[in-house]
BAKEZA-105143 format. One record per residue (C-alpha): residue number from 1; y, z, x. Coordinates in Angstrom, 1 decimal. Each point is the difference from the previous one (the first is absolute). Example, Ala and Ser with C-alpha at 12.3 -4.5 7.8 and 13.67 -1.06 7.14 Angstrom:
# BAKEZA-105143
NODE resi      v      w      u
NODE    1   -4.5    7.8   12.3
NODE    2    3.4   -0.7    1.4
//
This chain:
# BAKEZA-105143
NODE resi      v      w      u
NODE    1    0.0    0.0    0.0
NODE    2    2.5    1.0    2.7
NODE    3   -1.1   -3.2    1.8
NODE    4    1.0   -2.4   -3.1
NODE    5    3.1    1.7   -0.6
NODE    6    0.8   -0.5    3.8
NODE    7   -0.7   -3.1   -0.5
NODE    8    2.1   -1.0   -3.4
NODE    9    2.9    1.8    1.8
NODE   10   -0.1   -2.3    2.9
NODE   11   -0.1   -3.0   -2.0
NODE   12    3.1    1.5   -1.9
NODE   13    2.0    0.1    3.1
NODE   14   -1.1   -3.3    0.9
NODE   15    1.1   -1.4   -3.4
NODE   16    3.3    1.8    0.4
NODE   17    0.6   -1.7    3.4
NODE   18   -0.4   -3.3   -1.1
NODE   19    1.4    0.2   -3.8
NODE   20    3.4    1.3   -0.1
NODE   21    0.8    3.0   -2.4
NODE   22    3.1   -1.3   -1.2
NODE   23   -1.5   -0.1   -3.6
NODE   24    3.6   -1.4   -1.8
NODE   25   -0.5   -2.8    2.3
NODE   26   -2.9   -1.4   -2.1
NODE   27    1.6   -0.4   -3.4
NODE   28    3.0   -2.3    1.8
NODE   29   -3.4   -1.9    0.9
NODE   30   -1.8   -0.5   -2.9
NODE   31    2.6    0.0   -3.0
NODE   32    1.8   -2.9    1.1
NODE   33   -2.9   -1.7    0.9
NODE   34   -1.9    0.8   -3.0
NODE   35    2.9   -1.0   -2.5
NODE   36    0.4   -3.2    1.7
NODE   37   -4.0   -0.5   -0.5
NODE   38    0.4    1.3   -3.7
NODE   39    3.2   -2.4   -0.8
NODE   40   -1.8   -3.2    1.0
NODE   41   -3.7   -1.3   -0.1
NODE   42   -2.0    2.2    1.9
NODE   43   -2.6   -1.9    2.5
NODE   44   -1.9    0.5    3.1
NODE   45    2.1   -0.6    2.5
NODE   46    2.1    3.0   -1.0
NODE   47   -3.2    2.6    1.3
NODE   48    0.2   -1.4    4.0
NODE   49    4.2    0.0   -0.6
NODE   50    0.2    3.9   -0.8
NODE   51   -3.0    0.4    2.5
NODE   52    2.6   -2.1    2.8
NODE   53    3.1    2.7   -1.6
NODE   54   -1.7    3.2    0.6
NODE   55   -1.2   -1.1    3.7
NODE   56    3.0   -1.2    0.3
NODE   57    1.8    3.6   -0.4
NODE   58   -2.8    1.6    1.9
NODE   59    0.8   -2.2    2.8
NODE   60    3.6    0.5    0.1
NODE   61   -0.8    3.9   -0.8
NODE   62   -1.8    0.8    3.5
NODE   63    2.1   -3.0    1.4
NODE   64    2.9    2.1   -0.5
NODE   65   -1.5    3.4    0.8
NODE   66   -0.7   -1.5    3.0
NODE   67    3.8   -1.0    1.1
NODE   68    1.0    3.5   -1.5
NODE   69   -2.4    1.9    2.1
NODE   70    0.1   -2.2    3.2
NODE   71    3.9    0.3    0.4
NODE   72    0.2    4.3   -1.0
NODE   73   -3.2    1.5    0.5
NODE   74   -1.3    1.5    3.8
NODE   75   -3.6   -0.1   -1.1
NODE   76   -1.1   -3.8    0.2
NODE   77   -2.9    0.8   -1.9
NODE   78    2.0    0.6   -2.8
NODE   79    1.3   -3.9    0.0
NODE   80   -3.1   -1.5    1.6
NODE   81   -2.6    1.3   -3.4
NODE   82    2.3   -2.7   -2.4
NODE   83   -1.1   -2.7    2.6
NODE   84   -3.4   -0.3   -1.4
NODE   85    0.9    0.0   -3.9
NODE   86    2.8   -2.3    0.3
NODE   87   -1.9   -2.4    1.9
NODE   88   -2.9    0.8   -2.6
NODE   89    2.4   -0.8   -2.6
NODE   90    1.9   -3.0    1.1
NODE   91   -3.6   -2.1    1.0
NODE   92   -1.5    0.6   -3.8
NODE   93    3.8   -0.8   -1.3
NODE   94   -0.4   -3.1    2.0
NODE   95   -3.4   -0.5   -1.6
NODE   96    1.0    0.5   -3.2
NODE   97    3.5   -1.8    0.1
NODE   98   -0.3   -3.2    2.1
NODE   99   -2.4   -1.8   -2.1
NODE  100    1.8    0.7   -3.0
NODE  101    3.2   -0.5    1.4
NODE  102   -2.2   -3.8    0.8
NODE  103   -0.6   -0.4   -3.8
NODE  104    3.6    1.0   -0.4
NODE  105    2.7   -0.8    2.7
NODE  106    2.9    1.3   -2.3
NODE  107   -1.4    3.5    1.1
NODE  108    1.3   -0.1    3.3
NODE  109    3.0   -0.4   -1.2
NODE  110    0.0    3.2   -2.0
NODE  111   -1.1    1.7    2.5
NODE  112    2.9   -1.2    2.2
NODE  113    2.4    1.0   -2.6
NODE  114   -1.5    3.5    0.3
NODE  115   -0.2    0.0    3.8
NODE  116    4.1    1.3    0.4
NODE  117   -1.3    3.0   -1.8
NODE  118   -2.6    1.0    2.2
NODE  119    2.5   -0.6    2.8
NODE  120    2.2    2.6   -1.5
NODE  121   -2.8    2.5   -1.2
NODE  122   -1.5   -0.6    4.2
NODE  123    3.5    0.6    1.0
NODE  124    0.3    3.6   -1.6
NODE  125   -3.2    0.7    1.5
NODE  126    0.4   -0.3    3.5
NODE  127    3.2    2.2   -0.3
NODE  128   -2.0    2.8   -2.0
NODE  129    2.6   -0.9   -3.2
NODE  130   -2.9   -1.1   -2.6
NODE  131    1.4    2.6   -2.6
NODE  132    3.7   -1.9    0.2
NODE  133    0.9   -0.9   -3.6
NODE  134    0.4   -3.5    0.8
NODE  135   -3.4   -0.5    2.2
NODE  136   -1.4    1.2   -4.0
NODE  137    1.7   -2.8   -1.6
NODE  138   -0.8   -2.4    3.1
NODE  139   -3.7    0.8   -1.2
NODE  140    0.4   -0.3   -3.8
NODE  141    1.5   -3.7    0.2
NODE  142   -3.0   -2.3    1.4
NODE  143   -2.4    3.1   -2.3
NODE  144    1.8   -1.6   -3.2
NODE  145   -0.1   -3.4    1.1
NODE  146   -3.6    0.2   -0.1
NODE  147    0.2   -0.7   -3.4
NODE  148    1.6   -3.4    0.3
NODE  149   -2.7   -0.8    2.5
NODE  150   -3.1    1.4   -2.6
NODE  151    1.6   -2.1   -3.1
NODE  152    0.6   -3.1    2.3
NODE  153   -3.5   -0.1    0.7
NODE  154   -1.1    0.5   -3.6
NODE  155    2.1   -2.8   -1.2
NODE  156    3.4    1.5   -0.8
NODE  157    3.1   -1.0    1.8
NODE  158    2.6    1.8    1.4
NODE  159    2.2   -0.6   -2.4
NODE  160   -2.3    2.7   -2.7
NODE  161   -0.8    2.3    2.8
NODE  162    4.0    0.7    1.3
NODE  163    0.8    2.3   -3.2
NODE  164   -3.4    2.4    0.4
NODE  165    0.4   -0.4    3.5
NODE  166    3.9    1.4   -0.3
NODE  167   -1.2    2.9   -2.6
NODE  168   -2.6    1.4    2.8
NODE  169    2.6   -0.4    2.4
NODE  170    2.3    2.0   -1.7
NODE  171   -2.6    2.4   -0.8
NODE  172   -1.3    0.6    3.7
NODE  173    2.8   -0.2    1.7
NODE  174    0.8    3.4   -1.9
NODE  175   -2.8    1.5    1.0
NODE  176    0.9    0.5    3.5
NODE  177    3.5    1.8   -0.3
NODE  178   -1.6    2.3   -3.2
NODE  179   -3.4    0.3    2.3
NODE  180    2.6    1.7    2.6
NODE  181    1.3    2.1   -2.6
NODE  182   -3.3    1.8   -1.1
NODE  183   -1.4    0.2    3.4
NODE  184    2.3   -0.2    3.5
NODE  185    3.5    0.1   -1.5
NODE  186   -1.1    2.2   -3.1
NODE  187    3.4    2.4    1.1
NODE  188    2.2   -3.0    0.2
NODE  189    2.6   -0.4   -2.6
NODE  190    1.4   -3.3    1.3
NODE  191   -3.2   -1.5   -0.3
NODE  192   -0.7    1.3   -3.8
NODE  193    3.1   -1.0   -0.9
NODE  194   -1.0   -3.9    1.8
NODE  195   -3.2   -0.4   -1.5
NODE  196    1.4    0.9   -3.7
NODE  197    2.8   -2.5    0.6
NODE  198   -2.2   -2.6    1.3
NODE  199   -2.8    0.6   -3.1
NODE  200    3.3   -0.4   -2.5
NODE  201    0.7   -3.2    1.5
NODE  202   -3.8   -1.1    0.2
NODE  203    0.0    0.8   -3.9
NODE  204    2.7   -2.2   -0.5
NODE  205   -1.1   -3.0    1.9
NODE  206   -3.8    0.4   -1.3
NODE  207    1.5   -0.1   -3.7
NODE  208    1.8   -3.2    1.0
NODE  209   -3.3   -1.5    1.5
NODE  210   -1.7    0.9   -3.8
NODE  211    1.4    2.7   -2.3
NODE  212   -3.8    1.5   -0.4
NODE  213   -0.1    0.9    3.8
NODE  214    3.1    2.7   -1.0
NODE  215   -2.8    2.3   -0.8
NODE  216   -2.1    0.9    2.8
NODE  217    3.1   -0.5    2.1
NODE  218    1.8    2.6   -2.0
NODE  219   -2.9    2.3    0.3
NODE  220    0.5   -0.7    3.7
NODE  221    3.4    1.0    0.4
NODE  222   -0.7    3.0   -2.0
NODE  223   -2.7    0.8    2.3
NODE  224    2.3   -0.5    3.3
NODE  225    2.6    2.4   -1.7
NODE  226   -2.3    2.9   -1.6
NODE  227   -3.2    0.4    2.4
NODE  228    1.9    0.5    3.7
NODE  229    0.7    3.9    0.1
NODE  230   -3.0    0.5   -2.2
NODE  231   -2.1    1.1    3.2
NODE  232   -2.8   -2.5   -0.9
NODE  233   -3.0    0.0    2.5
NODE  234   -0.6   -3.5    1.6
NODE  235   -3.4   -0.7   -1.9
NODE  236    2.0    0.4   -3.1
NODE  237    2.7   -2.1    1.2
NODE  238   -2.6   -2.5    0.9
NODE  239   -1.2    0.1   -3.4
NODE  240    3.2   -1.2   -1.7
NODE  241    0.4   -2.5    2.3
NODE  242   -3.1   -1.6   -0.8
NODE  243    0.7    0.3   -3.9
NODE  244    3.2   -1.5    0.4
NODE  245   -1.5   -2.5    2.2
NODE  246   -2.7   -1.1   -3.2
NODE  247    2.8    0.2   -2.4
NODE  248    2.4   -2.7    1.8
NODE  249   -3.0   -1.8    0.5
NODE  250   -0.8   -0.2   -4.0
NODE  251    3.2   -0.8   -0.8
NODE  252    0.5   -2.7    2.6
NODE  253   -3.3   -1.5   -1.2
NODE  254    1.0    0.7   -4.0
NODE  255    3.4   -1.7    0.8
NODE  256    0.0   -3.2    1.4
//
């Protein structure tokens, strides 16, 4: 017995070396992605493209860990153990991602659209600034496009996909100043009082995009404005997150 559970605890901390624990950074992956799948026809090809999207961030994960940890860190072990899952990562992303980029060149463009991005999210890495506000944002933006890229390949054009595509924009891009305020800036006014004035104008633009998205963006900004203070545990702050990630992604889907 003590044998197995030795044993399931070292393939925990294996698992946590090579999956990152940033757990909000999974809904920004699959909502967009999935609404865009959900708003046009759904086909095969759209399995290998999330496959491609998910290595993809895993890659660029441990690539960045790497740069962070190379430049500030005096152990080089510490840098050296995101070697072997990046490079892990980037040969089944090239797998995966080059022969369906074949079938479909257009991809490579989207993914050099995206590319700036990653520049800016490898940036705030390698000078330990990954929290900044912007770097958040910086990560958000190619995240939503995904949808554009999932409906293009299902049929739809960009023309359909720019509205939902602009209402999980607005939607995630909140989530990184109101994160900030229930978690590392939880005793900073200034940022309360940014993240409720940046949810009022979100509700106001999502209404213009289609009247019906006024709800879950209201509940949104009543969340940013009631819940920080509240002395919510980060499980439970997790939690909402994910129901409000669901909820944009019903209405979204209901919507256009």
């Amino acid at each position: 017995m003590v044998c197995d559970a030795e044993v399931v605890s070292a393939a925990g901390r294996r698992i946590r070396r090579w999956i990152p624990d940033q757990h909000g950074a999974w809904a920004v992956l699959a909502v967009p992605y999935a609404a865009g799948v959900l708003l046009g026809d759904p086909v095969w090809g759209q399995l290998p493209l999330f496959a491609a999207w998910l290595l993809a961030y895993l890659a660029a994960y441990h690539a960045q860990q790497w740069l962070r940890l190379r430049r500030l860190s005096r152990n080089p072990r510490a840098a050296a153990r995101h070697v072997r899952p990046a490079v892990v990562f980037g040969a089944s992303l090239a797998a995966v991602g080059l022969p369906l980029a074949a079938l479909h060149p257009w991809l490579l463009l989207a993914a050099a659209a995206m590319s700036p991005f990653l520049a800016v999210n490898a940036w705030h890495a390698r000078v330990n600034r990954e929290r900044a506000l912007r770097n958040g944002v910086a990560a958000v933006v190619p995240a939503c496009g995904m949808l554009l890229v999932a409906l293009r390949l299902g049929g739809g054009t960009l023309a359909e996909g720019l509205g939902p595509a602009l209402a999980c924009l607005l939607y995630f891009a909140g989530t990184v100043p109101y994160v900030k305020t229930m978690i590392r800036e939880r005793n900073s006014s200034a940022y309360r009082r940014g993240s409720v004035a940046y949810h009022a104008c979100a509700l106001v633009a999502a209404a213009l995009l289609d009247p019906w998205l006024a709800v879950p963006f209201a509940l949104y900004l009543a969340r940013a404005a009631v819940l920080p203070g509240r002395g919510l545990r980060v499980p439970a702050v997790g939690a909402v997150e994910v129901a409000c990630s669901a909820l944009l992604l019903a209405f979204v889907v209901a919507v256009f």
